[in-house]
C-alpha positions in Angstrom: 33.0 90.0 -47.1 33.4 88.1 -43.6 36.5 86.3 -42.9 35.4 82.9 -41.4 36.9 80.1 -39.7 35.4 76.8 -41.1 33.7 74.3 -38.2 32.0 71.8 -40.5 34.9 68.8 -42.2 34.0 70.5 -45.6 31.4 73.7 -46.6 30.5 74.7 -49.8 30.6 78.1 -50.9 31.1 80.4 -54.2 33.2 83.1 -55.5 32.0 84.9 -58.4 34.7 85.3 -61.0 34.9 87.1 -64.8 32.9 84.7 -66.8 35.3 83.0 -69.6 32.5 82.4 -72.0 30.9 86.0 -71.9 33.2 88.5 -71.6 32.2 91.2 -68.6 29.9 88.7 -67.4 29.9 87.0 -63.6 30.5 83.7 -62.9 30.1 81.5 -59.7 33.3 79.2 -59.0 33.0 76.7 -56.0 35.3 77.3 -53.2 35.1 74.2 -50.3 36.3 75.1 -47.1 37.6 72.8 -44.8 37.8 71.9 -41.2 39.6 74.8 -39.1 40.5 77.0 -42.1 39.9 80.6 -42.4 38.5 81.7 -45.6 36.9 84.7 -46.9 33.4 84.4 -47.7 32.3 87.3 -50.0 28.7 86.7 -50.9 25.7 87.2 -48.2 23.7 84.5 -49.4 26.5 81.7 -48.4 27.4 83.8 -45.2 23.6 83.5 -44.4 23.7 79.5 -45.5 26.7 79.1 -43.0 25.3 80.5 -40.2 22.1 78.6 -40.5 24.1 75.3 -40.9 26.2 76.5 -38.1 29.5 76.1 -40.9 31.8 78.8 -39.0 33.1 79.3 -35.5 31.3 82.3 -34.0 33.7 85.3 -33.3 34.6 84.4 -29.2 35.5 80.4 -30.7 37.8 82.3 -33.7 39.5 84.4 -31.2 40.2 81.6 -29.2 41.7 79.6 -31.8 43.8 82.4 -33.0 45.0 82.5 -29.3 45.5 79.3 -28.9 43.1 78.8 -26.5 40.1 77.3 -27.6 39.0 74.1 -25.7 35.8 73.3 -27.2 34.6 69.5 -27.6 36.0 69.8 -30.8 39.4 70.7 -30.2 41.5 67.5 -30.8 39.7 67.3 -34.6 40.4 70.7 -35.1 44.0 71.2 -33.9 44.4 68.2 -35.8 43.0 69.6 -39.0 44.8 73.3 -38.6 48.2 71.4 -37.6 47.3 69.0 -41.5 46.5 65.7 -39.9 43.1 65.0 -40.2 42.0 62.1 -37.8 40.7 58.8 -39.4 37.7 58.0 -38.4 36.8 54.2 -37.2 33.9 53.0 -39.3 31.5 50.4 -37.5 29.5 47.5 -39.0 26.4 49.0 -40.1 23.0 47.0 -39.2 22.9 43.7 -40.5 26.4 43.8 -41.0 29.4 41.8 -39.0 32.9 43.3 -38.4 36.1 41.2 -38.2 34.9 38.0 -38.4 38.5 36.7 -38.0 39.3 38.7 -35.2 35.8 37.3 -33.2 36.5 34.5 -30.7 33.9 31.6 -31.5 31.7 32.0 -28.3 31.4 35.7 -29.8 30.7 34.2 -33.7 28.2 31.5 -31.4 26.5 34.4 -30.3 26.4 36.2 -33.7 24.8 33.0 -35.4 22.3 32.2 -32.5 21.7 35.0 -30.2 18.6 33.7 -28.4 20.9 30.7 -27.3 22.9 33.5 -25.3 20.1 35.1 -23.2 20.9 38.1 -26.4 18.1 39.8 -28.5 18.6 39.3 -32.0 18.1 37.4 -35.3 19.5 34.1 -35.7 21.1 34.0 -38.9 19.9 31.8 -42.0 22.0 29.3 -44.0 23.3 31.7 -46.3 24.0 34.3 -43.9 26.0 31.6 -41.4 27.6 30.0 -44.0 29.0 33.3 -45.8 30.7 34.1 -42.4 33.3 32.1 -43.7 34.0 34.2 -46.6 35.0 33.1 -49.6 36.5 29.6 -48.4 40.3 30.1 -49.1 41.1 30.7 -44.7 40.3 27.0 -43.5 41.0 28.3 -40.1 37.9 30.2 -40.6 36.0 27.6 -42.3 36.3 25.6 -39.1 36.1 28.6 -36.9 32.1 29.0 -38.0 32.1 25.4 -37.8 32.9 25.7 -34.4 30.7 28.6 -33.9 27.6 26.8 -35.2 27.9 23.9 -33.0 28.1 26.1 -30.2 25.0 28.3 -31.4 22.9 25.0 -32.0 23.7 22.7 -29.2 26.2 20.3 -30.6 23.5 19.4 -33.7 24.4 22.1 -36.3 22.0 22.8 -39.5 22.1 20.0 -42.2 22.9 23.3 -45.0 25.5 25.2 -42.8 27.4 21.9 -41.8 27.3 20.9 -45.4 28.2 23.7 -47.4 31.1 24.0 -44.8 32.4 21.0 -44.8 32.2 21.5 -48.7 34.2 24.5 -48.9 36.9 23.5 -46.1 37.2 20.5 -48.5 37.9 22.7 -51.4 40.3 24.8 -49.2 42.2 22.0 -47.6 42.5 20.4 -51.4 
């Protein structure tokens, strides 16, 4: 049995309780620890686990959290998580993906369609991928927004299949 003050956002461990099904039997029941709480952790083989995953603040960190006085770089999260406000975290566009493209100015969205026509590495997008910037056509400000955009990327002489299908759904939009 170790008392243990949980570093990870969640760890897994078990208790083993009387087995319903077969009476004076064991039985393991998941436990999950969270983020600054201090649980009990009665068998060796998840104490062990822990340790290796580096799951629990050692005994100098627990102390200092118990004091009060623990400034590791972790500290915010964790007084956060102890006090029951667990910080949101800010999710980014993963590769290939675009963020707001709303909230992009159309020099930005230029540079997003065309990168090589901003001195920016990168792959110019295709057709489909410029055209679905616009979403699913219902913002017309948007529409002409990557409109905009593609003109800028392309020199004033846009792609024959962007400007189309553009112009297509603004039409749609607008109608």
């Amino acid at each position: 049995m170790a008392k243990k003050i949980i570093k990870h956002l969640l760890y897994t461990y078990f208790d083993e309780v009387p087995n319903q099904a077969v009476p004076g039997a064991i039985a393991l029941q998941e436990q999950l620890g969270r983020l600054g709480e201090e649980r009990d952790i009665t068998r060796d083989v998840d104490l062990q686990r822990g340790e290796e995953l580096g799951a629990f603040y050692t005994d100098e960190e627990a102390k200092a959290i118990e004091d009060g006085t623990y400034d590791g770089p972790d500290a915010e999260a964790l007084s956060m998580a102890r006090s029951g406000t667990v910080p949101t975290p800010t999710i980014q566009p993963a590769d290939g993906e675009h963020g707001d493209i709303a909230s992009m100015d159309t020099e930005a969205l230029a540079a997003l369609i065309a990168p090589s026509e901003f001195g920016e590495e990168g792959k110019d997008l295709t057709v489909d991928e410029t055209v679905a910037l616009a979403g699913d056509g219902s913002d017309p400000d948007l529409i002409n927004k990557v409109l905009d955009a593609e003109n800028m990327a392309t020199n004033n002489e846009p792609r024959k299949g962007v400007q189309d299908r553009l112009e297509a759904k603004l039409a749609a939009a607008s109608g």
